[in-house]
N, C-alpha and C positions, 0 to 999 in steps of 0.2 A: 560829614558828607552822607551817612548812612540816611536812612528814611528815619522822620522820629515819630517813633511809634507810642506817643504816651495818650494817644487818644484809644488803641487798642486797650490800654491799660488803665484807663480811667472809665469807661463807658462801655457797659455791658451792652445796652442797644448798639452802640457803633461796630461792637465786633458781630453782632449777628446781621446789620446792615450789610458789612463788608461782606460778613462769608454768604448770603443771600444775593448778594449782587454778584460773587465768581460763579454761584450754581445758573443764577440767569443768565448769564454772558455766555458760557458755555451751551449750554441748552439752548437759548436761542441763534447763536452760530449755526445749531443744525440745519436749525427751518431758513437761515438765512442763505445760507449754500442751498439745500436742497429745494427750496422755494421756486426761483430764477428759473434753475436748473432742469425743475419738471416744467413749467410755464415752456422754456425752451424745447424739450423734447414732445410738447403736445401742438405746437406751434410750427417750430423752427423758423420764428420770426423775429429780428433784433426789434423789430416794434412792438411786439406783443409784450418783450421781456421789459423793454424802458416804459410799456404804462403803467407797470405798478408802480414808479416813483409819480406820474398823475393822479393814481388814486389813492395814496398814500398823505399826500401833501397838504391838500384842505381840512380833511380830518384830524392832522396833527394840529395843524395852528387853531381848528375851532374848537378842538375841546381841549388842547393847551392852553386857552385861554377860561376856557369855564371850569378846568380841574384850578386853576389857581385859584379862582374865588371858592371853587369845593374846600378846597383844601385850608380854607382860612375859616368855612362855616360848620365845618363837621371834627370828626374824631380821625386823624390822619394816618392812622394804623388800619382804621377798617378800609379807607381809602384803596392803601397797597397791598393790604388780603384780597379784598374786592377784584381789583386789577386783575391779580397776580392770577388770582384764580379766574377768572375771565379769557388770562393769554390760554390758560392749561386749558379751556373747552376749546377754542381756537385751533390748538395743537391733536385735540381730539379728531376737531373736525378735518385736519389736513391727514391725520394720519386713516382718518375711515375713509376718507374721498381715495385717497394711495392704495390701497386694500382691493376698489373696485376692478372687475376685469378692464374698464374700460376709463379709467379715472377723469373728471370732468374739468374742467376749463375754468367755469365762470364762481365756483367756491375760493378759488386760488385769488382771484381777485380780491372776492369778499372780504378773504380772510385778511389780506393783507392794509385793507382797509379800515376792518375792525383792530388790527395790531395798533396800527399807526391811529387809531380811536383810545385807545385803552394806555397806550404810551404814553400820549395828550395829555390825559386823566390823573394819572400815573406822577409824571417828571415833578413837577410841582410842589405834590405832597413826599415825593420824595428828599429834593430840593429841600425843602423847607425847615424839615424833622432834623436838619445835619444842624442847624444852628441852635437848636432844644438841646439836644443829646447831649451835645462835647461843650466841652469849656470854651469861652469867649478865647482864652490865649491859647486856644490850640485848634484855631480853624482852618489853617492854614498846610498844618500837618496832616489833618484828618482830610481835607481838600487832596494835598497829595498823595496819599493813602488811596484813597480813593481813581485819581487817577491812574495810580499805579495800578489796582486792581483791574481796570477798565484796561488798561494795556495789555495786561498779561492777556484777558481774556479777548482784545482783538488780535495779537500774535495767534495764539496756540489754541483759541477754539475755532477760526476758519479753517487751520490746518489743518483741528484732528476731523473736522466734520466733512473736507473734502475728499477726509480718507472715508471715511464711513459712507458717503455716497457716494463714492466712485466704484466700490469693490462689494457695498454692501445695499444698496439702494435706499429709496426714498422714504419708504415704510419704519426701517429701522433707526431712519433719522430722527422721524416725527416721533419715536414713541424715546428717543434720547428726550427730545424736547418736552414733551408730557413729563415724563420722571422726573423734571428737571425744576417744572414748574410747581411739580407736587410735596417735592424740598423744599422747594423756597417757601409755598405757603404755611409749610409748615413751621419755617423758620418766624415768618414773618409775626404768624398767631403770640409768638415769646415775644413778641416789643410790647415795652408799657404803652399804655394808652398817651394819647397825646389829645384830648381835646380842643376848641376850639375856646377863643378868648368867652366870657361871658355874654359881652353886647354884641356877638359875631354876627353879620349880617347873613341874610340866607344866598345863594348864585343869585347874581342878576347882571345885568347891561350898566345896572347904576355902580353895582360893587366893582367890577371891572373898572371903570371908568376912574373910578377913586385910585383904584392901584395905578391906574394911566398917571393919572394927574400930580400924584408924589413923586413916581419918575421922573419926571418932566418937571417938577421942583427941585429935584436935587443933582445940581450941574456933576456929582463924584458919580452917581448911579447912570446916567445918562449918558456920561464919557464911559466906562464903560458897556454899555449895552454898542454905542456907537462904533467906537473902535474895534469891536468883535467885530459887528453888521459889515464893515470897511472891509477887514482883511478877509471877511471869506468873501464878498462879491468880489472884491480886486485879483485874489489871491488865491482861489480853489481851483488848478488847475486839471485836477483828475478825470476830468470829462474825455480830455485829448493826449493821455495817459499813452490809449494805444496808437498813437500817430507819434508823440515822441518818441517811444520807441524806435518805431521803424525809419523814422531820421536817422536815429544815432546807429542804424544799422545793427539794433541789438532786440532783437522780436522776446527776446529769453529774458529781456531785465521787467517785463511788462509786471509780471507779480511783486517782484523786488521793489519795484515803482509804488507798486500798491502798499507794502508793507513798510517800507522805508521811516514814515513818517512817525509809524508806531514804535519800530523800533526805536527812532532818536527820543519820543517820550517815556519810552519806558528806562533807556540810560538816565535822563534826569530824575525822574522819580528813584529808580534807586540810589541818585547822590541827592535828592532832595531836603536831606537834615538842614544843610544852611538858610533854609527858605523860611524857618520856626523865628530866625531872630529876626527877619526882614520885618520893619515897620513902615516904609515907604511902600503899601502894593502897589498905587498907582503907575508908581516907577514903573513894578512887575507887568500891568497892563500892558502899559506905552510899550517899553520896552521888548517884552516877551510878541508884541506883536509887530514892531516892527523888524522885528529879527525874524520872524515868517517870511513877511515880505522882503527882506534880500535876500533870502535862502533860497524864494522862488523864485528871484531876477536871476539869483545866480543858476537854478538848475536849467531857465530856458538861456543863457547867455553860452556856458561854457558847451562845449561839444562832445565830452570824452563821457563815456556813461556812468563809470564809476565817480566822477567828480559829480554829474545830478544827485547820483544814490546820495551820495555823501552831503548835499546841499537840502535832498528831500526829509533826510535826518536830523538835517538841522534844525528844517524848518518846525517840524513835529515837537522839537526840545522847544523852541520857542513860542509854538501854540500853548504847550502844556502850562511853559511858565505865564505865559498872560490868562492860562485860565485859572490857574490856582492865584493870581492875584485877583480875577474880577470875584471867582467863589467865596474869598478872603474876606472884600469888603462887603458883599452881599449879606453874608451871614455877622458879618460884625454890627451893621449900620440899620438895616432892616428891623423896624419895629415887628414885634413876634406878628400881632393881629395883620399884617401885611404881607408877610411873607411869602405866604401860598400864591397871592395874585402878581407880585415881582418875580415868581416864579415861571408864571403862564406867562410872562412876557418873556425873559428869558429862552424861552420856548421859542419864540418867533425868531429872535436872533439866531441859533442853533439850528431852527429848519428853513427859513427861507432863507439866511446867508448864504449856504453851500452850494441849494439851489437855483438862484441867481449866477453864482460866482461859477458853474458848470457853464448857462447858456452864454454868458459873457466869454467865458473861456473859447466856445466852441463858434460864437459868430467871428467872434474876431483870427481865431486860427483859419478861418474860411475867406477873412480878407486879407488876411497880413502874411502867413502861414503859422504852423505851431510854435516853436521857437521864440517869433518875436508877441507870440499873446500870451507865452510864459512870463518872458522875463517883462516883458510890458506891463503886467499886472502886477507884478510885483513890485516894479515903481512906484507905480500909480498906488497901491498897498502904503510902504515907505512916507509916501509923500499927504495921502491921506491920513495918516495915526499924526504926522506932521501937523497939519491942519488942524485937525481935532483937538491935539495939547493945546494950543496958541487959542484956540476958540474955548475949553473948557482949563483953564490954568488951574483949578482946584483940583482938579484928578489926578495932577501930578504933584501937586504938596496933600496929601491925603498923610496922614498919619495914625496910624490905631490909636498911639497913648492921649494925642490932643486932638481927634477929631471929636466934635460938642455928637455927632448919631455915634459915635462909635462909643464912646464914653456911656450916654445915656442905655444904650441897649446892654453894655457889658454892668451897670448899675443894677439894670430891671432882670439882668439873669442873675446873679448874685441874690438878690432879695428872694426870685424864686426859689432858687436851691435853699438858701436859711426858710425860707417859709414851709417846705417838706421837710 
């Protein structure tokens, strides 16, 4: 049940992967609390503070989609140095704009646009390097490893960062975050080089399109990307977060609401060992996402608020597990020279799901009330991952040992490793 850690133990790049991504999570928790937080005190506008998710959102999916083909035509370490030190001038800039007697408005914007620019850029060649690094049989450990780390740090870095801007201000935030990003880079400069295949095509509309076009030949790749896109339109119901609350007559569980989810991912991840021998992911897919969607029928059905918590906990163990099955076959099946650009799609399922799956959340609590656009979405969740098996029957007999992409890709990493 334990987590299995033989991807720490086999892959020098993977352990400084991981301890580079706990220094980012933590350091960017700061700017993420304290971000909002001044935007609100320079304002005192709920609208001022919800348009940074507008200027946030186009930039993700357009250079999500061009760091994939980056990330397929360059060297994908200078990639995440590049980034990494790009977020740290970012951090610069928020913590010199904090500094001023009179701090200004319209950089807090900028800045949060350039983030969500450089993330874009970023996820892909990130993404992508996890299926180089680690052994083909052990993507699925290093997948949970991973998620595990990405938990810890949304638990325990919003926490300790809303202590540090509550008692110590916004200044000391920003320069957490600068330090933070000045670790990582230098962590990152220690990864081998990863260059790109030989005939790697340079960014374009055409190279994109190619990564489109495999997708959308391969009904295992495509059921997952879809069944994601489903359960967070259907099933993201955090938008109307603070109006449940206030239903259940419990204004105090609002945080706990927010956390809930992470903590039920990070309980799986620490009993994650059994997940190394899983050869069916597809199952993990289907499955791990329709267990979201009754988790969130169940939290807008029942009344009592500790039976929500307990439902939103679920639901989080059941995200995790359908992510570590689509990361699973991603990196198994994915020919290397392609990888980058399934990444930058990847991208689009991850930001415009959740944002979709808020305004869904929030028209429909406006005709129904909150309650039944909870647990209604999460039918409609359930009943979509439904649908999708029945329409993609390959995603659920997926197999590592007999899939013909999963077989060929664990062939062509083998050769590589004998050929170094």
């Amino acid at each position: 049940m334990l987590p299995d850690t033989a991807p720490w133990r086999s892959s020098r790049d993977f352990r400084l992967l991981w301890g580079q991504g706990l220094v980012t999570y933590f350091a960017s928790a700061m700017a993420m609390v304290a971000l909002p937080l001044q935007i609100k005190e320079l304002t005192d506008s709920p609208l001022a503070v919800g348009a940074m998710g507008a200027v946030e959102l186009v930039p993700l999916v357009v250079f999500g989609l061009y760091g994939g083909a980056l990330a397929d035509a360059v060297d994908r370490r200078q990639v995440i140095v590049g980034t990494e030190a790009g977020l740290g001038v970012l951090a610069l800039l928020l913590l010199l704009n904090s500094l001023l007697p009179r701090p200004l408005l319209w950089p807090l914007y900028v800045v949060a646009a350039g983030v969500s620019a450089l993330a874009g850029l970023q996820r892909p060649a990130l993404d992508s390097l996890l299926a180089r690094i680690v052994p083909h049989e052990q993507q699925t450990a290093a997948a949970a490893l991973n998620s595990l780390r990405w938990q810890i740090g949304a638990v325990a870095g919003p926490s300790v960062a809303g202590v540090v801007v509550a008692y110590a201000g916004h200044a000391p935030a920003y320069t957490v975050t600068l330090a933070g990003f000045a670790v990582s880079v230098l962590m990152c400069r220690r990864l081998s080089p990863a260059p790109p295949a030989h005939d790697a095509e340079k960014p374009s509309l055409r190279s994109i399109a190619e990564g489109a076009r495999y997708a959308w030949s391969r009904p295992v790749l495509l059921g997952t990307y879809a069944i994601d896109l489903a359960a967070m339109v259907f099933a993201f119901p955090n938008a109307v977060f603070p109006f449940l609350a206030d239903e259940l007559d419990a204004p105090w569980s609002l945080g706990l609401m927010y956390a809930a989810g992470s903590v039920g991912s990070l309980v799986l991840g620490l009993t994650s060992g059994w997940t190394s021998k899983v050869r069916r992911h597809g199952l993990l897919v289907a499955g791990g996402a329709a267990g979201w969607g009754l988790a969130i029928a169940g939290a807008g059905w029942f009344g009592n608020v500790w039976a929500v918590l307990l439902c939103l906990a679920f639901a989080g163990a059941g995200d995790m597990l359908s992510g570590l099955g689509r990361s699973t076959i991603w990196n198994q099946t994915i020919p290397e020279e392609l990888r980058g650009r399934l990444a930058g799609i990847e991208v689009l399922s991850y930001s415009v799901g959740p944002q979709l799956g808020q305004v869904r959340a929030g028209v429909m609590a406006g005709w129904t009330g909150t309650r039944t656009a909870v647990w209604a979405g999460g039918v409609a969740c359930v009943a979509s991952v439904g649908l999708l098996c029945l329409t993609l029957p390959k995603l659920l007999r997926y197999d590592s040992d007999t899939d013909e992409d999963a077989l060929r890709r664990k062939a062509h990493q083998e050769a590589a490793a004998v050929a170094m």
